[in-house]
Each structure stands twice: as C-alpha cells, then as structure tokens.
Biopython code that builds the backbone (N, CA, C, O; Angstrom):
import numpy as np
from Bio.PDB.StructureBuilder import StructureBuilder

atoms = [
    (1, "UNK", "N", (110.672, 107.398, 115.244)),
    (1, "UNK", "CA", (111.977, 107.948, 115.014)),
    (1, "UNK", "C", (112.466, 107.490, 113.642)),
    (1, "UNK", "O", (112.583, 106.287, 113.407)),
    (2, "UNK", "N", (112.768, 108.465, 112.690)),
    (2, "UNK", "CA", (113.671, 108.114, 111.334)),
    (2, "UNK", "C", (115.132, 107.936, 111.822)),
    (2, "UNK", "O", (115.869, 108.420, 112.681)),
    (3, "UNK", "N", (115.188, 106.857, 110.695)),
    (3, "UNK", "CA", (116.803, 106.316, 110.805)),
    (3, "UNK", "C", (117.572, 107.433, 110.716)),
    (3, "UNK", "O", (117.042, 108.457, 110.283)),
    (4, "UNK", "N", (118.956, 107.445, 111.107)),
    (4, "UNK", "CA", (119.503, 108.883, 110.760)),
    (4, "UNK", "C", (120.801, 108.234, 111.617)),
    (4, "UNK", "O", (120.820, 107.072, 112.023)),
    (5, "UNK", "N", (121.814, 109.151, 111.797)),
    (5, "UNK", "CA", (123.244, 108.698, 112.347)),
    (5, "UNK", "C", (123.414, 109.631, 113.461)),
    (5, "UNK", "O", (122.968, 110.758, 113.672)),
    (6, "UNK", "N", (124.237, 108.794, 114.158)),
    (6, "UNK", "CA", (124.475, 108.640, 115.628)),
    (6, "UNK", "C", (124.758, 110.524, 116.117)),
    (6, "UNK", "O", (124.242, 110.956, 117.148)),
    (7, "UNK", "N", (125.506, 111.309, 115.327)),
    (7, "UNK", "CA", (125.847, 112.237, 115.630)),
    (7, "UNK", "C", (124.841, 113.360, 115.115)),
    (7, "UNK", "O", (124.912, 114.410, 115.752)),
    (8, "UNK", "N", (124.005, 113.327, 114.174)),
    (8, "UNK", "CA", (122.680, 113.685, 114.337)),
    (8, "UNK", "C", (121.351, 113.491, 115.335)),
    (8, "UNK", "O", (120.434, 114.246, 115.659)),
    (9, "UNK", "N", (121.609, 112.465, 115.578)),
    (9, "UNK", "CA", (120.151, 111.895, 116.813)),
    (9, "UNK", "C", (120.992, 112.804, 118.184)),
    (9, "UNK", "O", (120.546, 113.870, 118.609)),
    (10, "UNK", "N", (122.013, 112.269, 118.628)),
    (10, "UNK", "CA", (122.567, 112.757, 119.872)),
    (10, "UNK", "C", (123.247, 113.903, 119.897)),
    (10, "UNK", "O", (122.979, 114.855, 120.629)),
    (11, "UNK", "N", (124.028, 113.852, 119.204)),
    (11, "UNK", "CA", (124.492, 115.528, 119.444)),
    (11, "UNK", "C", (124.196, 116.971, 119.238)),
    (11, "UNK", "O", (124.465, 118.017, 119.828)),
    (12, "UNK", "N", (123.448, 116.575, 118.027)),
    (12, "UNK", "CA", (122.405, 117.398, 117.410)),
    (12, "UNK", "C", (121.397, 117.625, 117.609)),
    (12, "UNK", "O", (120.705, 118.043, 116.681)),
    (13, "UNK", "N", (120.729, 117.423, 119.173)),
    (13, "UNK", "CA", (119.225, 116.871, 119.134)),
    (13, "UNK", "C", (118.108, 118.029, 118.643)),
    (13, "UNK", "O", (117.050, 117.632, 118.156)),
    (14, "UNK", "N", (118.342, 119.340, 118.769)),
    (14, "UNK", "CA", (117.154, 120.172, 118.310)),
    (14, "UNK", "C", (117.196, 120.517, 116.417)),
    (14, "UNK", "O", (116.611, 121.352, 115.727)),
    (15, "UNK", "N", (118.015, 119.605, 116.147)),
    (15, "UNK", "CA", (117.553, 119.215, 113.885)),
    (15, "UNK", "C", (116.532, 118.149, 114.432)),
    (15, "UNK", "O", (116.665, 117.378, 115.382)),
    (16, "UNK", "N", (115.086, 118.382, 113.248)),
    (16, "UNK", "CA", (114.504, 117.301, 113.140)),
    (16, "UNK", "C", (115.093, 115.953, 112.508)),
    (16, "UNK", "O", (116.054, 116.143, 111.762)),
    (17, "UNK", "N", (114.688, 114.625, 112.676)),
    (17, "UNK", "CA", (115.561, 113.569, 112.000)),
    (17, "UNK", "C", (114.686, 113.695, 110.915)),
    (17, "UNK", "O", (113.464, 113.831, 110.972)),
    (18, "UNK", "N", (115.800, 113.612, 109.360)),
    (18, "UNK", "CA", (114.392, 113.973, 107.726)),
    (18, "UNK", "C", (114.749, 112.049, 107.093)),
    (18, "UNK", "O", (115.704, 111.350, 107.429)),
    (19, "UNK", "N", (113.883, 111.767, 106.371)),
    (19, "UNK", "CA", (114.044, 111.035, 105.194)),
    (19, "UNK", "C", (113.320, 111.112, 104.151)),
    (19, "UNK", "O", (112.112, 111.316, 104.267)),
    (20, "UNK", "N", (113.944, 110.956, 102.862)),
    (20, "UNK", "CA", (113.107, 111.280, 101.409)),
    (20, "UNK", "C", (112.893, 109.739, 101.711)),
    (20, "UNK", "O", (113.618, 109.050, 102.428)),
    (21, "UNK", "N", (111.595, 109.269, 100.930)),
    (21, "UNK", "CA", (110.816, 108.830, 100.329)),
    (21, "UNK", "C", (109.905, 108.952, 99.051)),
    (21, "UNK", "O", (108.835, 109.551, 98.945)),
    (22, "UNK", "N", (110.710, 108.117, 97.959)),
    (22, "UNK", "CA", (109.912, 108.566, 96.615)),
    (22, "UNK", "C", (110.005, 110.146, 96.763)),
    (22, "UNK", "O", (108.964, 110.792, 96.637)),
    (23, "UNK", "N", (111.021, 110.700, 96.985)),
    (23, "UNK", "CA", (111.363, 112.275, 96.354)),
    (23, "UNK", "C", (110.447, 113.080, 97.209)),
    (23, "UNK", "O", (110.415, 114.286, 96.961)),
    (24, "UNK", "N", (109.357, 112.424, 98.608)),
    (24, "UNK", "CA", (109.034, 113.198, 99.196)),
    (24, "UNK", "C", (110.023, 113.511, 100.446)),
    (24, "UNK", "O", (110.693, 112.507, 100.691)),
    (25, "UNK", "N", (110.344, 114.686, 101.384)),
    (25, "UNK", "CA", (110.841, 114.941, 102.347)),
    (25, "UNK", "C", (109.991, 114.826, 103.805)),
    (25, "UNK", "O", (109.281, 115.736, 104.234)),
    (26, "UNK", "N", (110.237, 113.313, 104.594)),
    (26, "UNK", "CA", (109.438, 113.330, 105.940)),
    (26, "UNK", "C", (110.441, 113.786, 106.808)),
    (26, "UNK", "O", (111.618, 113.469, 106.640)),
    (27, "UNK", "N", (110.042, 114.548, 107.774)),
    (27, "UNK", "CA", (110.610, 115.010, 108.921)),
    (27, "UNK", "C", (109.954, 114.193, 110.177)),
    (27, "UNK", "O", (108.823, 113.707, 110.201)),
    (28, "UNK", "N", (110.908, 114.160, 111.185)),
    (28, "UNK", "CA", (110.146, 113.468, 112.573)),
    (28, "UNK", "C", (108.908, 114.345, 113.452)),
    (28, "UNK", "O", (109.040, 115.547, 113.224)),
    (29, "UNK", "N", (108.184, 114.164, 114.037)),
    (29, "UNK", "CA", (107.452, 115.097, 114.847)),
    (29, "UNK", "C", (107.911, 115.118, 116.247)),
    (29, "UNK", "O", (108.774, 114.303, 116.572)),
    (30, "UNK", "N", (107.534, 115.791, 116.953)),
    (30, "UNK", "CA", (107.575, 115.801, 118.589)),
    (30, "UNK", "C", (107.410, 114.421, 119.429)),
    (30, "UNK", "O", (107.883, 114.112, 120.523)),
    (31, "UNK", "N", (106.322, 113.482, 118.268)),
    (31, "UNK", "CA", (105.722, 112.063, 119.071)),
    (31, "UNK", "C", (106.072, 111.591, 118.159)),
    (31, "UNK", "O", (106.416, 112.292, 117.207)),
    (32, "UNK", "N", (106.125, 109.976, 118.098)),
    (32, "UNK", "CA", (106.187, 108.737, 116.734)),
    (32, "UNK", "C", (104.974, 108.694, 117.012)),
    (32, "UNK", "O", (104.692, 107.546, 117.352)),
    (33, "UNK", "N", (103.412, 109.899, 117.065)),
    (33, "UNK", "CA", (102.113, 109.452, 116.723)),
    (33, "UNK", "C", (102.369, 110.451, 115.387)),
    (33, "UNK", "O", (101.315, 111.088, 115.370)),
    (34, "UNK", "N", (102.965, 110.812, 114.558)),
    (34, "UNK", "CA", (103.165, 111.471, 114.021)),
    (34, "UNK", "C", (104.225, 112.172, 113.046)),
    (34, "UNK", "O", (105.186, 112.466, 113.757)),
    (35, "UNK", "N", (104.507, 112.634, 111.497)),
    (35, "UNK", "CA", (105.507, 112.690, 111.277)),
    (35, "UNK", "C", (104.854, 113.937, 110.247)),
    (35, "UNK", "O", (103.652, 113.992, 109.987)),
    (36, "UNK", "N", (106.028, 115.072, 109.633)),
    (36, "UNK", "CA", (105.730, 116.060, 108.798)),
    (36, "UNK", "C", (106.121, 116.199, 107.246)),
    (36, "UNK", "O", (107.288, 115.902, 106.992)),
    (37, "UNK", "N", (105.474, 116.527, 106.381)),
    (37, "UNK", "CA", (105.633, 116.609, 105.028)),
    (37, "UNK", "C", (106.589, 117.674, 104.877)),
    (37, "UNK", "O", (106.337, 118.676, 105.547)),
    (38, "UNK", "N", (107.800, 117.713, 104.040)),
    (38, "UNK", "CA", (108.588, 118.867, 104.145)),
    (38, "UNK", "C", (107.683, 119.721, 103.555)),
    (38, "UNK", "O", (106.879, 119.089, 102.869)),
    (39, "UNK", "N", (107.479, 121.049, 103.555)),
    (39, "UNK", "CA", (106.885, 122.074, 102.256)),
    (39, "UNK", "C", (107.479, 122.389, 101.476)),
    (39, "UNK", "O", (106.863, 123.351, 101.020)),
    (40, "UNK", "N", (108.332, 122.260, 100.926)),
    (40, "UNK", "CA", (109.569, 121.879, 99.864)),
    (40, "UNK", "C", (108.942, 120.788, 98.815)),
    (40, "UNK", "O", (108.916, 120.877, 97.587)),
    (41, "UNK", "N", (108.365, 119.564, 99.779)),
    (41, "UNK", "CA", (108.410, 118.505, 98.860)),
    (41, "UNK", "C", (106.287, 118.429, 98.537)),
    (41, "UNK", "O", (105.455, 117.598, 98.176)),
    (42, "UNK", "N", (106.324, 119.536, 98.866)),
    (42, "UNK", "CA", (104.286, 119.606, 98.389)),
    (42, "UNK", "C", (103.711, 120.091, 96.705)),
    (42, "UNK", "O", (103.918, 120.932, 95.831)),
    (43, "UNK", "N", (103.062, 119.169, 96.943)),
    (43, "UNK", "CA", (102.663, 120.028, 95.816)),
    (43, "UNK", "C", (100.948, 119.967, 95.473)),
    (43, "UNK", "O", (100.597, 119.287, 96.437)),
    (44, "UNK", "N", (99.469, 120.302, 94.578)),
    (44, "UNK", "CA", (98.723, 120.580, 94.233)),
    (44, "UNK", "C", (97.875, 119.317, 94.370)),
    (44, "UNK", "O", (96.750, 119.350, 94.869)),
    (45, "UNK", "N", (98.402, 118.297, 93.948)),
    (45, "UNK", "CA", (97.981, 117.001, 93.968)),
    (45, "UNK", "C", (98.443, 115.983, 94.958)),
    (45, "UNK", "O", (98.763, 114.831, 94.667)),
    (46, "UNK", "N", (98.451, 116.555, 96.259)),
    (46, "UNK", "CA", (98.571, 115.847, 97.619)),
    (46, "UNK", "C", (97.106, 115.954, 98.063)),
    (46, "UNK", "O", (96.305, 116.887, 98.015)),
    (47, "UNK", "N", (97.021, 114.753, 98.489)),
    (47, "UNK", "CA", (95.813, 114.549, 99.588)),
    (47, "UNK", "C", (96.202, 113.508, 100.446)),
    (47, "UNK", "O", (96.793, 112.451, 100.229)),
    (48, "UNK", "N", (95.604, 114.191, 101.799)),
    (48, "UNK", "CA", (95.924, 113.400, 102.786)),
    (48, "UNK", "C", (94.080, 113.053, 103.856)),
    (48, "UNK", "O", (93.211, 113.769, 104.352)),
    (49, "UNK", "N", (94.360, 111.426, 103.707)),
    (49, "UNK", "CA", (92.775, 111.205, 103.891)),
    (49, "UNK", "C", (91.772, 111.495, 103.345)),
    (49, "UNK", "O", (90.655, 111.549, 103.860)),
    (50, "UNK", "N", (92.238, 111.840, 101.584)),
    (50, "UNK", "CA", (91.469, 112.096, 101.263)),
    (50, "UNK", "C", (91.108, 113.730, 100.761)),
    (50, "UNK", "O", (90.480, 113.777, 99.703)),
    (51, "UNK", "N", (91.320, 114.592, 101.173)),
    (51, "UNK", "CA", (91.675, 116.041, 101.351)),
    (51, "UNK", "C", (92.533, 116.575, 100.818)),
    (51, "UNK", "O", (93.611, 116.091, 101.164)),
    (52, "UNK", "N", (92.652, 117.577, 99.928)),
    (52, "UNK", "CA", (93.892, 118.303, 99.459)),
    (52, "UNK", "C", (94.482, 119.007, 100.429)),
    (52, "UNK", "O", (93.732, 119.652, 101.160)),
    (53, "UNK", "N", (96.030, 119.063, 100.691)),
    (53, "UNK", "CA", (96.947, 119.815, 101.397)),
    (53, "UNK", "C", (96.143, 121.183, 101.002)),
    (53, "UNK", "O", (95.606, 121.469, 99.932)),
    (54, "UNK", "N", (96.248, 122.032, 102.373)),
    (54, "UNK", "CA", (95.377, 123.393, 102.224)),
    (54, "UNK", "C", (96.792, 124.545, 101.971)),
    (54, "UNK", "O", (97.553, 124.907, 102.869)),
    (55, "UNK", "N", (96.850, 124.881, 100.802)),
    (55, "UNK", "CA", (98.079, 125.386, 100.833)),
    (55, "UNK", "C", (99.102, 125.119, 100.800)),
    (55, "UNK", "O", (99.866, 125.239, 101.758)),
    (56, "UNK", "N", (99.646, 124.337, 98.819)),
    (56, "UNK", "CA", (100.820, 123.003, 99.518)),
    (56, "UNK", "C", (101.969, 124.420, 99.566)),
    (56, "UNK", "O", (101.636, 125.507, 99.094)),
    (57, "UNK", "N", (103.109, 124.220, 100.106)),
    (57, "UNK", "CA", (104.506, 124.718, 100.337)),
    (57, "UNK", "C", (104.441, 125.830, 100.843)),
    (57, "UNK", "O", (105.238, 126.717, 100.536)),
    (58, "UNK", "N", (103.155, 126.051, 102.012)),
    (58, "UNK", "CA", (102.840, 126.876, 102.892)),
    (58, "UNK", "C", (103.669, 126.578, 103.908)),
    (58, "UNK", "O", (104.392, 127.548, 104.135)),
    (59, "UNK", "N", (103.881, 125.699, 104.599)),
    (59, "UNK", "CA", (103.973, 125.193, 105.826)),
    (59, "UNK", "C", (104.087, 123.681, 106.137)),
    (59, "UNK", "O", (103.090, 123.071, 105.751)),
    (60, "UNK", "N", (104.843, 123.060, 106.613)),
    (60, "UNK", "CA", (104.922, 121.784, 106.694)),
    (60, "UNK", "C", (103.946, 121.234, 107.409)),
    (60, "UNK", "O", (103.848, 121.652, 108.563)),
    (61, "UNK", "N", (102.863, 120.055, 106.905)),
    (61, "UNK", "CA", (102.407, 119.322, 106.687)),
    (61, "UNK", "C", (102.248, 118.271, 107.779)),
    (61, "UNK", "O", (103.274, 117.593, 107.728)),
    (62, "UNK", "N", (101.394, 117.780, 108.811)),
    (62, "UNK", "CA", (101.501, 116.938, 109.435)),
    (62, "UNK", "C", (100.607, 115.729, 108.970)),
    (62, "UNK", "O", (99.411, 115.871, 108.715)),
    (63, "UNK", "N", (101.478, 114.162, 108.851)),
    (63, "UNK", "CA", (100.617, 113.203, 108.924)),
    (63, "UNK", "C", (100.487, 112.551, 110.073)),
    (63, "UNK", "O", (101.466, 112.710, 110.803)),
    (64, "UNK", "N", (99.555, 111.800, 110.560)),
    (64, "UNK", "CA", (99.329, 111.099, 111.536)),
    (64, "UNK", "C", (99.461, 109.788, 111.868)),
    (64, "UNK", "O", (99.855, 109.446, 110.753)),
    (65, "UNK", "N", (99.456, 108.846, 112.441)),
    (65, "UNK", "CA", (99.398, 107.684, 112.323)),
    (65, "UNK", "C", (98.465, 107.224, 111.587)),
    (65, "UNK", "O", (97.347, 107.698, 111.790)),
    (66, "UNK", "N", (98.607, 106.233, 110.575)),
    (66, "UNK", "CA", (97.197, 105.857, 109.818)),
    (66, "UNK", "C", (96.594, 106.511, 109.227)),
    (66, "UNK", "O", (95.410, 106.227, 109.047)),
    (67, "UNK", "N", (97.191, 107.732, 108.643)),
    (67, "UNK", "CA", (96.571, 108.208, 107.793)),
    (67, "UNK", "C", (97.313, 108.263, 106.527)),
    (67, "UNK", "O", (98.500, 107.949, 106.610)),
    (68, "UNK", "N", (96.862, 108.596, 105.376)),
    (68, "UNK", "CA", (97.397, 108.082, 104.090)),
    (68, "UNK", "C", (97.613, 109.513, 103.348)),
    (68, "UNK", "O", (96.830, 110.457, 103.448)),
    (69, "UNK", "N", (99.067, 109.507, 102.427)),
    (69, "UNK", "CA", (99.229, 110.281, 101.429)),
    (69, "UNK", "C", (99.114, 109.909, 100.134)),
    (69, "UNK", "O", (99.866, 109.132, 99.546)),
    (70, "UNK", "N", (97.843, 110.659, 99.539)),
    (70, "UNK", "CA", (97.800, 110.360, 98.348)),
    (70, "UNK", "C", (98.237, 111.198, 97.446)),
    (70, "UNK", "O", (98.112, 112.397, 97.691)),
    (71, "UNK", "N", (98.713, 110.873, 96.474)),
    (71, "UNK", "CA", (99.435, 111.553, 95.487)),
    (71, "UNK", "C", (99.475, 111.525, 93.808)),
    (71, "UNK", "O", (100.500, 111.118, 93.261)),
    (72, "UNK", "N", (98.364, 111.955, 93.031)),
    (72, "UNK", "CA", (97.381, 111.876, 92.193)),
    (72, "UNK", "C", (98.844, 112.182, 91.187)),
    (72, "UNK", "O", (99.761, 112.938, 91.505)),
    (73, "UNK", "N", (98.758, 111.436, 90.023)),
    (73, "UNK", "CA", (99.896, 111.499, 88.886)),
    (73, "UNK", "C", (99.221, 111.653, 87.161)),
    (73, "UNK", "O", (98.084, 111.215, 86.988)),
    (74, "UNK", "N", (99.838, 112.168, 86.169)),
    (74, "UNK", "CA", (99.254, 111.948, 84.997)),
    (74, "UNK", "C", (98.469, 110.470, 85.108)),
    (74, "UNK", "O", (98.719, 109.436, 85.727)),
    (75, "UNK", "N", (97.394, 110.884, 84.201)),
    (75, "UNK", "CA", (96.436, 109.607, 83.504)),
    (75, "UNK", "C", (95.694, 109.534, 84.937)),
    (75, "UNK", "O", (95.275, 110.351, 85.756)),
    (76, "UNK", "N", (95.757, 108.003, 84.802)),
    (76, "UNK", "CA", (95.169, 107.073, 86.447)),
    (76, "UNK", "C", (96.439, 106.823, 87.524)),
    (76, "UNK", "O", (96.437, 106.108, 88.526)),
    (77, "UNK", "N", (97.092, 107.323, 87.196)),
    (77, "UNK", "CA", (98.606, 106.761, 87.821)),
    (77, "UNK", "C", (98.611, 108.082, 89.840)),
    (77, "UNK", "O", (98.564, 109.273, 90.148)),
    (78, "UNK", "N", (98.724, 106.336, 90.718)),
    (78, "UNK", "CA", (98.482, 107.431, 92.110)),
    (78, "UNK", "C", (99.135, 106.097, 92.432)),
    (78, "UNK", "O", (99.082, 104.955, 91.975)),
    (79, "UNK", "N", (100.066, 107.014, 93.868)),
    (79, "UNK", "CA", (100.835, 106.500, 94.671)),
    (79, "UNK", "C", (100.264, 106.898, 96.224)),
    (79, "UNK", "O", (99.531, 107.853, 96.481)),
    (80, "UNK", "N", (100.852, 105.810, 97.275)),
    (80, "UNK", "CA", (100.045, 106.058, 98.309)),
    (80, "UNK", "C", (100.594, 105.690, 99.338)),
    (80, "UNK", "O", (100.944, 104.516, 99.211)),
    (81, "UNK", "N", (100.913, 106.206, 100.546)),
    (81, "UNK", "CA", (101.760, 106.376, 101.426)),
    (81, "UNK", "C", (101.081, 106.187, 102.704)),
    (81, "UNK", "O", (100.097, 106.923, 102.766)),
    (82, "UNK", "N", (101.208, 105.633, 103.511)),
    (82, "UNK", "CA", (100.711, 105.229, 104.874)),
    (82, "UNK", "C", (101.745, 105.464, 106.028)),
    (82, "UNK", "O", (102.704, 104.708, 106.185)),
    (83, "UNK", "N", (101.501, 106.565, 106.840)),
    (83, "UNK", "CA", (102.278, 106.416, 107.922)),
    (83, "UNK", "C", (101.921, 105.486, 108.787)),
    (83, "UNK", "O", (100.719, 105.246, 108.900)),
    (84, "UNK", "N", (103.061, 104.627, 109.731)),
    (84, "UNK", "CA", (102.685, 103.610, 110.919)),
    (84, "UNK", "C", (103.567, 103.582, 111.744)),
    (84, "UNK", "O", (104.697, 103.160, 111.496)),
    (85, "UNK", "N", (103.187, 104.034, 112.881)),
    (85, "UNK", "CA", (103.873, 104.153, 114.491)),
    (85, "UNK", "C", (104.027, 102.410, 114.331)),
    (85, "UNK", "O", (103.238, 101.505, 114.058)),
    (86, "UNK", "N", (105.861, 102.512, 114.744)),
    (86, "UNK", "CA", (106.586, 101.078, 114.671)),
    (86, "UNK", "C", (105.938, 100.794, 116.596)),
    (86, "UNK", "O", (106.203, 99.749, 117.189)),
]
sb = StructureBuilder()
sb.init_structure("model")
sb.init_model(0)
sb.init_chain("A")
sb.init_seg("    ")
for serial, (resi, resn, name, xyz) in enumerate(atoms, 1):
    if name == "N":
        sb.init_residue(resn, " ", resi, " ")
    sb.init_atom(name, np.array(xyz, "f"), 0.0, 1.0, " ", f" {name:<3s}", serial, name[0])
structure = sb.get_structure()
C-alpha cells in the first residue's frame, strides 16, 4: 500500500493509491506482490529485469516484487529502482 491520505484510501476506495518517485508515477496494484508504472511516466530507456518496456506509454506497466527498474541516462549515468513488498 502507498502512503496517501485518509480520505483517499477510505472513501475513495476504487482511485488507485499513486506516488512519484524520481519523476516516475507508481500506482498500487490489486496485491502489495506488486505495483504499476504510470504510462505517462515511460519512456524508451526503461528496463525492467533487464528487458525493455514493450511499448513504453502503451499501457501501464507492472513491476513485481523484486524486480528492478532500470533506467539508462546520457553517458554511463543509470538509476535503479527495486520494488519490495513491506
């Protein structure tokens, strides 16, 4: 579950709960085995496990537990993101 406020989680319950991270957009999934990449926030140089997003800002994006977003930048420059079920 992403942090989010009281009248979003409960009253609101069918909005996903979102948080940016480093300018990416995660959304919650159905399970905490799991969370979604906005398609808004995709782009060409995503890989996840390794793999390029098949179609970034097709469709939102699922990561999994333990699996990693990589995110390839000018030069050598990469950032890297690990989802983990709390």
């Amino acid at each position: 579950m992403l942090p989010n406020g009281f009248v979003k989680r409960y009253l609101i319950p069918y909005t996903p709960e979102k948080q940016v991270v480093g300018g990416i957009e995660f959304k919650a999934g159905s399970r905490c085995s799991h969370v979604f990449i906005d398609r808004n926030s995709q782009n060409e140089r995503m890989f996840i496990s390794g793999m390029p997003i098949d179609k970034p800002r097709d469709k939102d994006v699922r990561l999994s537990n333990s699996e990693k977003l990589e995110i390839t930048g000018q030069g050598n420059s990469k950032e890297t993101y690990e989802y983990r079920k709390i």
